[in-house]
C-alpha positions as CSV (number, residue, x, y, z in Angstrom):
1,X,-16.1,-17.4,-10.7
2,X,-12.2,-17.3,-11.0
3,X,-9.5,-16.1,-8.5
4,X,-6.7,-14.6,-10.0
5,X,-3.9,-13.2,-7.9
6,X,-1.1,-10.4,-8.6
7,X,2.3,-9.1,-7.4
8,X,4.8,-6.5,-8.0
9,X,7.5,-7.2,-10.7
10,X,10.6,-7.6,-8.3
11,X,13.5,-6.1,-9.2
12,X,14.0,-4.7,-12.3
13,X,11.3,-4.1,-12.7
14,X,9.4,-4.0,-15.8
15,X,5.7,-3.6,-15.5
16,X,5.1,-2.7,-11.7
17,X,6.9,-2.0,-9.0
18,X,6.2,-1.7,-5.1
19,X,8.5,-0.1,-2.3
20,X,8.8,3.4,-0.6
21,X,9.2,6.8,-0.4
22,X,10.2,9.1,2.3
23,X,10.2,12.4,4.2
24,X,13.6,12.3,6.2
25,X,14.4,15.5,8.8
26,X,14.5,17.0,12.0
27,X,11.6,19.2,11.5
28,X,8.2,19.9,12.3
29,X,4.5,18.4,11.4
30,X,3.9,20.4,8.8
31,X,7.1,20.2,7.0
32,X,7.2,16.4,7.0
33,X,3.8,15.5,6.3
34,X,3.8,18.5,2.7
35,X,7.5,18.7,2.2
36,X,8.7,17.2,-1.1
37,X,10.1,13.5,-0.9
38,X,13.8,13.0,0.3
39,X,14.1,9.8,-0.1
40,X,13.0,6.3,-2.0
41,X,13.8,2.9,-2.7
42,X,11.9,0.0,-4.6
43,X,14.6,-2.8,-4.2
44,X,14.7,-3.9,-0.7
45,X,13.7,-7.2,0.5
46,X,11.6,-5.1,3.4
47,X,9.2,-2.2,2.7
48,X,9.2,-0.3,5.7
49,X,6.1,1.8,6.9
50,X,7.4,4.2,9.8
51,X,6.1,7.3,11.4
52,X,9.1,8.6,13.6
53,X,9.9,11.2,16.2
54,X,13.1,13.0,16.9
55,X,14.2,13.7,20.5
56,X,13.8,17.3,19.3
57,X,10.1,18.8,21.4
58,X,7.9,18.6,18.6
59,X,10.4,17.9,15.9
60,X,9.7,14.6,13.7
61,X,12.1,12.4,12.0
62,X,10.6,10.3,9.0
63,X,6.9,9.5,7.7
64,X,7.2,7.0,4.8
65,X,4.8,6.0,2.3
66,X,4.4,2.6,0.5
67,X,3.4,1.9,-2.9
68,X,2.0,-1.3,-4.9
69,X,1.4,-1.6,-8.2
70,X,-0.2,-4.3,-9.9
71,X,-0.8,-5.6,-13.7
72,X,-4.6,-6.5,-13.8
73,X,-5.1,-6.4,-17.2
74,X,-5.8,-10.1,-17.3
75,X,-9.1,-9.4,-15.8
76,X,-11.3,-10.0,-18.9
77,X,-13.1,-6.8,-19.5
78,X,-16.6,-8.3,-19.2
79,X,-15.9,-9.8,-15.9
80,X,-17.9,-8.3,-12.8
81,X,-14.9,-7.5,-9.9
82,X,-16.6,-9.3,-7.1
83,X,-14.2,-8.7,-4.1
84,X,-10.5,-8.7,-3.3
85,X,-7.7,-8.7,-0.7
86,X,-4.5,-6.9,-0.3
87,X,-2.3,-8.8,1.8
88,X,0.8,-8.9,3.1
89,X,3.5,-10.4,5.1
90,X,5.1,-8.0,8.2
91,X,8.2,-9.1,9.5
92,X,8.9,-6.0,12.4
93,X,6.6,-3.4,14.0
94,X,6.8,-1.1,17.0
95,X,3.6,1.0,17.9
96,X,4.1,4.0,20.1
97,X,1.5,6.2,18.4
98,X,-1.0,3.6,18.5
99,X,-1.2,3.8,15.0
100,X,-3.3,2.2,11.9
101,X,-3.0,1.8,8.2
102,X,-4.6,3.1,5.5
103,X,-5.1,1.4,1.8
104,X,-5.4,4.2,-0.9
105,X,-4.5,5.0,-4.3
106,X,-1.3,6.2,-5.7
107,X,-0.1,7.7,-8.7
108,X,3.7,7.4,-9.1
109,X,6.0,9.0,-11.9
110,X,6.4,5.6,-13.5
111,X,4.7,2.4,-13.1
112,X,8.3,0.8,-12.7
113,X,10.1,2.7,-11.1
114,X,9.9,5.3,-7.6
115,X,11.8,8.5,-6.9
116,X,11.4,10.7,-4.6
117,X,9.1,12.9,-6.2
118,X,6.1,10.2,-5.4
119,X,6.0,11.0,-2.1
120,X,3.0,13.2,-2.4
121,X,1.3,11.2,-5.2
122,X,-0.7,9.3,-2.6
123,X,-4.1,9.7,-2.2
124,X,-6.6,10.4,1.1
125,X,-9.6,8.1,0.0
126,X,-9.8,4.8,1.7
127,X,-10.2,1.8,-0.4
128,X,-10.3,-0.9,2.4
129,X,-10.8,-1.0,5.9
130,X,-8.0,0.0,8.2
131,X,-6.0,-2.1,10.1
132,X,-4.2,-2.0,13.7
133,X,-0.2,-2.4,13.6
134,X,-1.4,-3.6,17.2
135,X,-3.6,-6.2,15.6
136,X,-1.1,-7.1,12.6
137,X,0.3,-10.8,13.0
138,X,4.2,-10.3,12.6
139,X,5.9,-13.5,12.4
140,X,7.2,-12.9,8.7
141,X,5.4,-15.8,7.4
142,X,1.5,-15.0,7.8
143,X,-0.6,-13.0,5.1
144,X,-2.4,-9.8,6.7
145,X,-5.5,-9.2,4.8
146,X,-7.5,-6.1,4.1
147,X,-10.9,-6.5,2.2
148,X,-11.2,-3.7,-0.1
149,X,-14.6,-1.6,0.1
150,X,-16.7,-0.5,-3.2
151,X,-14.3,2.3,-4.3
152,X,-10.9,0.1,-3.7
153,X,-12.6,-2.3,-6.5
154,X,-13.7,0.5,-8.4
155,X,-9.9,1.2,-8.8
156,X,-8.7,-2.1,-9.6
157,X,-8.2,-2.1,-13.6
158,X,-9.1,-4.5,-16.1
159,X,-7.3,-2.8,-18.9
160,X,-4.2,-2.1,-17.1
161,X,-2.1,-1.5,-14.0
162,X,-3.7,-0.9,-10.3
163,X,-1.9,1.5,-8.1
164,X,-2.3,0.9,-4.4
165,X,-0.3,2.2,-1.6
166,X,-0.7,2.4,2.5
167,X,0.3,4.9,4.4
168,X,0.0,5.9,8.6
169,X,-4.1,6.8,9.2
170,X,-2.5,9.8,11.0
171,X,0.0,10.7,7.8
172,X,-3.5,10.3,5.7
173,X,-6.1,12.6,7.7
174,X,-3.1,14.8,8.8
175,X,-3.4,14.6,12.4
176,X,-0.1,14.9,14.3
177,X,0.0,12.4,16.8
178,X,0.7,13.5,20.5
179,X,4.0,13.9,20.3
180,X,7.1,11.5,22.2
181,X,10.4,11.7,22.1
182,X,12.4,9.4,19.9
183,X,9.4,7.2,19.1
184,X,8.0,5.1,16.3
185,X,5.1,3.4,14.8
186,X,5.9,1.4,12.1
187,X,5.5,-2.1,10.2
188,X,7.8,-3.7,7.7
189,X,6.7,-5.7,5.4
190,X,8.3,-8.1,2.7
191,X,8.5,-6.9,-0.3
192,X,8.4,-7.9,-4.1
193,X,12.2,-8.6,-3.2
194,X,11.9,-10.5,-0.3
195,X,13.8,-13.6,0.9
196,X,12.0,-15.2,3.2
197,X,11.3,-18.8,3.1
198,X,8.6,-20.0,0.9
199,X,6.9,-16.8,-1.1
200,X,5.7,-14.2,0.8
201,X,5.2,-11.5,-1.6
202,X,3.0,-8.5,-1.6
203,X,-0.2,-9.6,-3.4
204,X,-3.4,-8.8,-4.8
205,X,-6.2,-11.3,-4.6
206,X,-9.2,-10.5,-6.8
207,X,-12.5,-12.9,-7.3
208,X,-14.5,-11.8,-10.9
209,X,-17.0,-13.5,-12.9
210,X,-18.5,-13.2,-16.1
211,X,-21.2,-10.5,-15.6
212,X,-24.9,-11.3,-16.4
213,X,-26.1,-10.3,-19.5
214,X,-29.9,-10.5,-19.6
215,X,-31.0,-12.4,-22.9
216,X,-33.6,-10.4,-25.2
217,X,-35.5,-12.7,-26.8
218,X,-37.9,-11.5,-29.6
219,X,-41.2,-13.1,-30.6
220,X,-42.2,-11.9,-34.1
């Protein structure tokens, strides 16, 4: 059995990348959740995760979306994918929508590189168990972990790059929150870039072993 553990190139990036990309506005549900991506970045220290309201009634101000890619390729291809851990490191979060977070799938323009456009290539499947901002440890040092389920290690590739991402559970099922004014759930996280003592890098922890091969043996 072997661990072997993965991060995002920092940047620039060559083979991966991890960061964000963003709806910006003063504008309703609909329009921030399916507009088109104003915004990205994938070479801050912090990636931030925030679901925002404007002090306009209804009117919302950002949703963002994460990304993290990973180069599994190491895996041998014979190896059985026995279980992994995304985890990271949050160093803010504010929770006025009671909100959780959702690992899925992504599939950005580039595997080095984010613009804008990526904002919709996120997926809706869950491929780990959610987890409460409320119940995130935030003291920029600890790892957060989510245990992906039998399709998250289904996705995680032995031949070449595995694209996670999280995203707000309410940005995912598309289910506006009630709404506040000028309110926020969000966590930040260090990123690939980050500068915090020690190395607290998004990572990917995955335990394979050699799968077992039952021996034929033939008696002539």
């Amino acid at each position: 059995m072997t661990v072997s553990t993965f991060y995002p190139d920092a940047d620039v990036e060559t083979d991966t990348v991890d960061g964000w990309a963003e709806h910006v506005g003063d504008a309703v549900w609909d329009t921030i959740h399916d507009g088109a991506g104003t915004g990205s970045n994938d070479a801050h220290s912090v990636n931030f995760l925030d679901l925002c309201s404007t002090s306009t009634t209804n009117q919302w101000e950002r949703m963002i979306r994460n990304f993290y890619l990973f180069d599994t390729s190491s895996i041998p291809d014979g190896d059985a994918i026995d279980s992994a851990t995304f985890e990271q490191v949050f160093t803010a979060s504010q929770d006025d929508f009671t909100s959780s977070i959702s690992l899925v799938t992504t599939t950005p323009n580039a595997n080095n590189d984010l613009v804008n456009g990526d904002y919709t290539q996120v997926g809706t499947t869950k491929q780990a168990t959610d987890v409460t901002i409320a119940g995130l440890t935030v003291d920029s040092s600890t790892y957060n972990a989510m245990t992906l389920n039998a399709t998250g290690l289904g996705n995680i590739s032995k031949t070449g790059i595995t694209k996670f991402g999280t995203r707000h559970l309410a940005d995912l099922s598309d289910t506006e929150p009630t709404w506040a004014s000028s309110s926020c759930s969000k966590a930040s996280s260090a990123s690939a870039d980050e500068v915090l003592a020690g190395d607290k890098r998004p990572k990917l922890v995955v335990t394979h072993s050699i799968a077992f091969v039952p021996k034929i043996v033939c008696i002539s």
